[in-house]
C-alpha positions, 0 to 999 in steps of 0.5 A, spaced: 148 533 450 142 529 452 139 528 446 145 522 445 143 519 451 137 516 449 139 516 441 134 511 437 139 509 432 147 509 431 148 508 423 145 515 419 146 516 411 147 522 408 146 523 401 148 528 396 149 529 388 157 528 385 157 536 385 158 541 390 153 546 387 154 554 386 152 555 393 157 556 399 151 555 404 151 548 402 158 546 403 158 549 410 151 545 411 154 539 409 160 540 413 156 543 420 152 536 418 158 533 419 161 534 425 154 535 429 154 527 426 161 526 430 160 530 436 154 524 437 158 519 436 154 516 430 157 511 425 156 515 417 154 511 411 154 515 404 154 514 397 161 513 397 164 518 391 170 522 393 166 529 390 160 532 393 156 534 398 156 528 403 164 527 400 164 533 405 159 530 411 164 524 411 170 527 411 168 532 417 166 526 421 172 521 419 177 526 421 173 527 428 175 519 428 168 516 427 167 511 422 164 512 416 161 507 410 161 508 403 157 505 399 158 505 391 156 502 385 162 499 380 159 503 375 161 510 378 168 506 381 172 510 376 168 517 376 170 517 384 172 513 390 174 512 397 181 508 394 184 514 392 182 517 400 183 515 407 175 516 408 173 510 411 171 504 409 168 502 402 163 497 399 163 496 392 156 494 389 153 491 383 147 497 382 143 502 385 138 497 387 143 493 391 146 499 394 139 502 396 139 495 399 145 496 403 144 502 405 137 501 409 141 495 411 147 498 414 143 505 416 138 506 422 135 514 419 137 517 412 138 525 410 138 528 404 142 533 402 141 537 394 142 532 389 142 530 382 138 525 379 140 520 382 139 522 390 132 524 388 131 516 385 134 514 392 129 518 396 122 517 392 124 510 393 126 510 400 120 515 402 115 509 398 119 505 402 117 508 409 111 510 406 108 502 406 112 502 413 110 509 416 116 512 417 117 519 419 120 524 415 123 531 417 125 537 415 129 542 419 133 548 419 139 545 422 144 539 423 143 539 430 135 540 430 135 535 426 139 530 429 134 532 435 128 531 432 130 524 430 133 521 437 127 524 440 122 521 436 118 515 438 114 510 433 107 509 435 105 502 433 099 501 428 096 494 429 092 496 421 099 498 418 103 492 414 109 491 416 115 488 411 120 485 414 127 483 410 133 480 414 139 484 416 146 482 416 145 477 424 141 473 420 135 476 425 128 480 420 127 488 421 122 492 419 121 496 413 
């Protein structure tokens, strides 16, 4: 695919709720989602539970032989975690603050799937994040046209926005 060759980022986060919902074209979106993922090669983090829509996600890019994070809180360990799965690698973190935290710092771009309470906390703080940063925000009706429109975009500075910048895990800043 050309849109592979000229790709902005490598990390992609996908987020979901703990449940599946009572709707078959979720689970296949999320499936679809995740293989699209593995066709381009991306490395996939998510929220780390082994039940869910992005349990889904990763599991349809793992088997595909990409890498895959999970990032989840010590407190949801025992409702559901990667140590009774073969799904990629996990980082166990001490709340929601600091998996946010991790997750913009081990992802390039984030996608949200339908969600519980939690997934809609993620994204108000993410999208307030990339608000301050101006950040793009899109909507689509497909994993691949999605993942087209993000490895299409290219940011255009803004000399009057106000940057934030955190340090990675190089030691080196990014930007928010």
């Amino acid at each position: 695919m050309a849109a592979t060759l000229n790709r902005q980022f490598k990390n992609i986060c996908v987020l979901s709720g703990f449940t599946y919902g009572k709707h078959k074209e979720f689970v296949d979106a999320a499936i679809d989602l995740g293989r699209s993922i593995a066709e381009r090669k991306l490395h996939l983090v998510y929220g780390g539970g082994n039940r869910g829509l992005s349990k889904l996600v990763s599991e349809a890019a793992f088997v595909r032989g990409n890498q895959v994070l999970g990032i989840i809180q010590r407190a949801l360990k025992p409702l559901g975690s990667l140590s009774d799965s073969s799904t990629g690698e996990e980082l166990v973190v001490s709340g929601m603050q600091e998996r946010i935290t991790e997750m913009l710092n081990h992802a390039d771009a984030f996608i949200f799937l339908p969600g519980d309470l939690a997934t809609l906390e993620t994204l108000i703080t993410l999208a307030s994040w990339a608000h301050l940063a101006k950040k793009l925000f899109i909507c689509t009706h497909t994993a691949n046209e999605l993942l087209d429109m993000l490895q299409a975009y290219k940011p255009e500075p803004d000399p009057w926005t106000f940057v934030l910048e955190r340090p990675n895990n190089d030691g080196n800043s990014s930007c928010l």
